[in-house]
N, C-alpha and C positions, 0 to 999 in steps of 0.2 A: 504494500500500500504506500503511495508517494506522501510527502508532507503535505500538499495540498489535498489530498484525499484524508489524511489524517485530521489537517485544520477544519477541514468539512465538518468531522463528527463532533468538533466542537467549537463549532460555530465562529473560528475565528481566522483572519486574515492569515494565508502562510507567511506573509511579510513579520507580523508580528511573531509568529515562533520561529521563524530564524531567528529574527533580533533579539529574544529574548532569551534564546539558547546561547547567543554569542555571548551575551553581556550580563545576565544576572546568574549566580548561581544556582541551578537546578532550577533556570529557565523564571523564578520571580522571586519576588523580596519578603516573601514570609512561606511558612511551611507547607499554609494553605492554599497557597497559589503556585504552587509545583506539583503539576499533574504530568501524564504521558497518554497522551502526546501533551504537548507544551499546552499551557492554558490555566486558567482561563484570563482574555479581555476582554473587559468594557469598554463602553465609554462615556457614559452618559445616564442619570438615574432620575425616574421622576415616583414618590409615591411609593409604594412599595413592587417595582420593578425595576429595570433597569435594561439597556442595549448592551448587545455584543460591541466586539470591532465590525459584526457586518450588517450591523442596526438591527438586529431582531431583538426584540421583547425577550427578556429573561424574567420570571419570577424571582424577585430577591430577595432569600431566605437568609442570609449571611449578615446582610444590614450592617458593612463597617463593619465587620468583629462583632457588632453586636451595637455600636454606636449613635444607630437611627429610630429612637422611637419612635419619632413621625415619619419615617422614613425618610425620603430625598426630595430636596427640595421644599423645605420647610421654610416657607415666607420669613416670620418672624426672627427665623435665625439667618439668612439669609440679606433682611435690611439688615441684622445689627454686627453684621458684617462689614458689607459695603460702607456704612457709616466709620468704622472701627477702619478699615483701611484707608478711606478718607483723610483721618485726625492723625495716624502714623502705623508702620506697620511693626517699629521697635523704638521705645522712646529710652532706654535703659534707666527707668525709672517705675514705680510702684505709681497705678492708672486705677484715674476712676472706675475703670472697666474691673482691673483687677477686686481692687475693693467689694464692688459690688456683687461680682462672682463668689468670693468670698463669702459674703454676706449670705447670699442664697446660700449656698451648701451649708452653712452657721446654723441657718434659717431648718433646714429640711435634716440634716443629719443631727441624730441625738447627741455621739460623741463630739461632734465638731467643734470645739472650743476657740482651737485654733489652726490656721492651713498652713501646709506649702507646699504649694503648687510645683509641678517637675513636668518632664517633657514626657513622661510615659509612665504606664501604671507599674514597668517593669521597671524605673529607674526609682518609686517609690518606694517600692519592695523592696529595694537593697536600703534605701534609706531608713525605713525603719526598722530594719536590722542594725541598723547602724546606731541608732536612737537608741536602742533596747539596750544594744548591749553597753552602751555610753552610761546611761543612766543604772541597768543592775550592775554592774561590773563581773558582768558572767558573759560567756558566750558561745553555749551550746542552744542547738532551735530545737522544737519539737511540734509534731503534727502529726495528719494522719493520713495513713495510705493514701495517694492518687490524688492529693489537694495540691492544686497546681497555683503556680505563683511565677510562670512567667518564665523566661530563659535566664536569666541575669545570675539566681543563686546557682546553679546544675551548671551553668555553662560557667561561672568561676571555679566550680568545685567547692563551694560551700555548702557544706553537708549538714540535710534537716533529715533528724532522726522525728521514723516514722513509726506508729501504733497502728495496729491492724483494724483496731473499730475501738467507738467510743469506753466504752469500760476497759480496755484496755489504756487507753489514754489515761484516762481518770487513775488508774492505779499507778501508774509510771509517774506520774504527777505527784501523787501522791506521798513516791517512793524517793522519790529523787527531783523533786520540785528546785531545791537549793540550785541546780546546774544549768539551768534554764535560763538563758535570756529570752527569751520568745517563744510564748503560741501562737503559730501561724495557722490560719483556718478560715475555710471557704465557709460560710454559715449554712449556706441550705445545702452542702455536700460537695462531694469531689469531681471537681468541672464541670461546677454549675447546676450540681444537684444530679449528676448521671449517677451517682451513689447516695442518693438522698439522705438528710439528717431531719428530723423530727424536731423542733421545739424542743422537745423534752431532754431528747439528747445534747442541743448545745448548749441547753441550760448546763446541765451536769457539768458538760466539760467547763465551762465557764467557772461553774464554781468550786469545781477542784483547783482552775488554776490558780480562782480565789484566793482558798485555802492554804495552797503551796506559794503565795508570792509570787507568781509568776506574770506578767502582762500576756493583755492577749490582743493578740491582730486579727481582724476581719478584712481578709482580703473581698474587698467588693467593687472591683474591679467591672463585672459583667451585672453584681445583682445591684450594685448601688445604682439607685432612680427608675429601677426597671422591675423588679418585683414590689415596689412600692415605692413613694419619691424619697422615703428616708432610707430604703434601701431593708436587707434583709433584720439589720438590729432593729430598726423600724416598724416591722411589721413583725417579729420576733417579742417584742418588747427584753432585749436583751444587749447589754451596753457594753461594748469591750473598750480597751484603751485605746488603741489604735484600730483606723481603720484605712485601707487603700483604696482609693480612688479610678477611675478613668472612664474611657469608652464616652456613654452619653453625657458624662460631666463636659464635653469638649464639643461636643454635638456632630462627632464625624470629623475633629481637626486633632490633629496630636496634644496629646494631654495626659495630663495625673495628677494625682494628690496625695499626698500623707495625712492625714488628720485629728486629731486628738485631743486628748488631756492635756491642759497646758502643765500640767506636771512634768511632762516625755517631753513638750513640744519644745519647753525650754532650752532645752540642748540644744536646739538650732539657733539660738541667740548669742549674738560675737558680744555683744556689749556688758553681759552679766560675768561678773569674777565670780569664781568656782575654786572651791576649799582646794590647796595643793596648786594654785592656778593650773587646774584641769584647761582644758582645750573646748571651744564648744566641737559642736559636729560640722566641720564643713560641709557647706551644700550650695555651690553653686548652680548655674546652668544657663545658657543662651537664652533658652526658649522656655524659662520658665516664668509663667503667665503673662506669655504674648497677650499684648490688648489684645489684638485681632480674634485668639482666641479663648481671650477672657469674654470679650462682648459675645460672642457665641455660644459662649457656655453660662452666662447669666443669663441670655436670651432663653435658648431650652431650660434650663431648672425653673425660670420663671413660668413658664408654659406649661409643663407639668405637676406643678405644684400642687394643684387640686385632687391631681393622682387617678384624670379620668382615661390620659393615656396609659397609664399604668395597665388599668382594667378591664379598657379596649383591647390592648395588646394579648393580655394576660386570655383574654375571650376569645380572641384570632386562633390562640397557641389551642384551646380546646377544643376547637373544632377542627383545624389542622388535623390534630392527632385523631379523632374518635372517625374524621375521616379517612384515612391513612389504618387505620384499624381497620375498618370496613372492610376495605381496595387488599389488605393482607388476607384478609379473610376469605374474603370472596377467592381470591387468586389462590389458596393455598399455601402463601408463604409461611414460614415462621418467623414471622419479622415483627415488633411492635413499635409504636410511640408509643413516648411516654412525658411524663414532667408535671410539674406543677405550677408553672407561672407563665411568661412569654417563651419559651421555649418548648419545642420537641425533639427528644435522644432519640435515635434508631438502634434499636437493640434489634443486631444481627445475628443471635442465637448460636456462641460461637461452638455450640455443647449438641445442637441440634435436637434439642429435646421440644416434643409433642407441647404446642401449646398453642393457649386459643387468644390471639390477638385484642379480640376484645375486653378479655377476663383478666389478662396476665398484669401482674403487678412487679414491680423491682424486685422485692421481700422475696418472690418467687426463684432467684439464684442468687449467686454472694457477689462479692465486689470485684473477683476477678472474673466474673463472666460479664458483668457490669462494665468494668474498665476496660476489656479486650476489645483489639482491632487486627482488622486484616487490612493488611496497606492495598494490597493487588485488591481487595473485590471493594475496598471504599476507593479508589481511583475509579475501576471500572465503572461503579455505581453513580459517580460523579462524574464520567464521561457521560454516559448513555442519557443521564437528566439534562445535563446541557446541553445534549442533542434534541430531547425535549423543552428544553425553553425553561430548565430549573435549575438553579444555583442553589447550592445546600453549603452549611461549613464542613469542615472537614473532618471534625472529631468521631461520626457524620451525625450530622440533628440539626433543625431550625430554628432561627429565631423569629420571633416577627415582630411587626412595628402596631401600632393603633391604626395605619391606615389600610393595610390590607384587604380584601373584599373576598366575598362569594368566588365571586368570576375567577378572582388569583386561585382558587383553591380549585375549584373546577379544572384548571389549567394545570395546577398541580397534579390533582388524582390523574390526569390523563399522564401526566407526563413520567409520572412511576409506574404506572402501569405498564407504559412502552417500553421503561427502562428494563423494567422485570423480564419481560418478554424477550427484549435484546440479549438479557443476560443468559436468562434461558437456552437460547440459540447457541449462544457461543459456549455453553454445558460448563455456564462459571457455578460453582460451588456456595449456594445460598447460604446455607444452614449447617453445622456442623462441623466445621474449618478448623476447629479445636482452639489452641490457646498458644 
């Protein structure tokens, strides 16, 4: 098959996967955008869709990382752009924009005392590691299986000791609480809830880390303004020290935050003398709180606040999935969605066990059948949708935005349907692929 017969099946110019074979590593600039054949391009997004490079409509389930609640093209963020580009687009100075950005997140997040703002939610992540262990004078992490925090600590080699599930945490805590500079933890579960936690379990953990001294971090990264505008501790009613930021805090522009207890937060302060004249934390950065994309992201927090995109969104992601159960059902597969808030995980059944799409629940296997991926049939599975007009992320599962429609979904069911079919053909291995 030529590259041009290849860029066919994924709808995208061969010009562009030459170039982007020549010049980005493994053909694009994040994980999720290195497929085979090369892909995928856009170029242009309105609402909750989006064009190829060859103008066809894409369904867009990927939404930024996760960064579009209204999707693309959101007016309101869009003037307070244009204006904010207008006034300057780096004034190297702390901007009414910033302020007010600030403010907002103040405003909606429980912990948020005080911010600082970074150029990405993985450059956060190392900062409050950095905090943590400033302020205990320890600096061992701990967390739990499959809680993802970005490339920044793994791709240093900064090693978080992991517990296998919550009661096991709590006893480790427990045990050896003294050694711990940080609890690191997704709140509704590991990527994003694909291993769900219950209320009840991060209370626990919470208050064992209580108990032992330990601060704890809420990486919310994907859930902060998107399962509620205060985010998972929000809608938990559960308050850790720190929390991480990004994605819809930025509205689709690069961004992040650290946030917290002005206890931790003070560490980032040069001008406070420190018993032993300690050091504070250094933290600079270029891009950290661009007016440009401070005005954009006071824009969206403002807009959400009521928290009716939240429950829009949250109502797309259930119908998605109960229809996407159907369409497994109906066809045979052993495939489910699942989730609990703007998201749907595809559980590819990597055990191959007998189950009914509609019925099956997470609880139903553990977390390594939970966490497992097949690279070769999540490619392929993301080939064949994009050949149907669907864009999925790649962990593989959806997100959606508040504006998505009927019609998108309609578009969807067909376009899994063909994908299945295609897979079928080519005797790819559904269910069962092991571990």
């Amino acid at each position: 098959m030529t590259l041009m017969d290849r860029g066919a099946v994924l709808d995208t110019l061969a010009d562009y996967a030459g170039r982007a074979a020549a010049l980005l590593p493994g053909g694009g600039s994040h994980d999720f955008r290195q497929l085979e054949p090369p892909g995928p391009f856009m170029r242009s997004g309105s609402l909750g869709r989006k064009r190829n490079a060859n103008g066809r409509a894409v369904i867009d389930l990927a939404l930024g990382n996760g960064s579009l609640l209204f999707g693309h093209g959101y007016q309101p963020v869009l003037a307070a752009i244009e204006e904010a580009v207008r006034a300057g687009l780096h004034l190297s100075a702390t901007t009414e924009a910033d302020l007010g950005w600030a403010e907002q997140v103040n405003r909606l997040v429980p912990v948020a005392e005080q911010i600082r703002f970074t150029a990405s939610g993985n450059e956060a992540v190392a900062l409050a590691v950095a905090v943590a262990r400033r302020v205990t004078g320890r600096q061992s992490l701990i967390s739990l299986h499959g809680h993802h925090f970005g490339w920044v600590l793994p791709g240093l080699g900064v090693e978080v000791e992991t517990a296998a599930d919550p009661g096991a945490l709590a006893a480790r805590l427990q045990d050896n609480g003294h050694n711990y500079a940080l609890l690191l933890l997704e709140p509704t579960g590991a990527a994003f809830g694909k291993v769900p936690l219950t209320r009840g379990d991060v209370a626990a953990i919470v208050d064992a880390a209580r108990a032992a001294d330990v601060p704890v971090l809420f990486d919310e990264t994907l859930t902060g303004f998107r399962v509620a505008p205060g985010g998972a501790q929000s809608l938990f009613g559960l308050h850790p020290d720190l929390v991480v930021l990004g994605k819809i805090l930025g509205a689709g522009l690069p961004c992040g935050a650290l946030a917290g207890d002005a206890r931790f937060m003070a560490a980032l302060d040069n001008r406070v003398s420190r018993p032993g004249g300690a050091p504070h934390v250094a933290h600079g950065g270029t891009h950290n709180a661009n007016p440009v994309v401070a005005a954009a992201g006071a824009a969206m927090l403002a807009a959400l606040a009521d928290g009716k995109a939240c429950l829009a969104a949250n109502a797309n992601a259930a119908d998605l999935r109960a229809r996407l159960n159907r369409l497994f059902a109906n066809l045979g597969v052993g495939w489910t969605a699942y989730g609990a808030h703007s998201e749907a995980h595809l559980f590819l059944n990597p055990f191959g066990k007998a189950i009914d799409p509609m019925a099956w629940r997470p609880t139903d296997t553990d977390a390594a059948g939970l966490l497992a991926r097949n690279a070769a049939l999540i490619n392929a599975l993301r080939v064949a949708l994009l050949e149907g007009g669907v864009d999925v992320n790649g962990w593989p599962g959806a997100l959606t935005a508040s504006v998505h429609t009927p019609e998108d979904w309609d578009r969807v069911e067909a376009g899994f349907a063909r994908a299945i079919e295609q897979l079928r053909r080519a005797d790819v291995t559904l269910t069962g692929w092991g571990i």
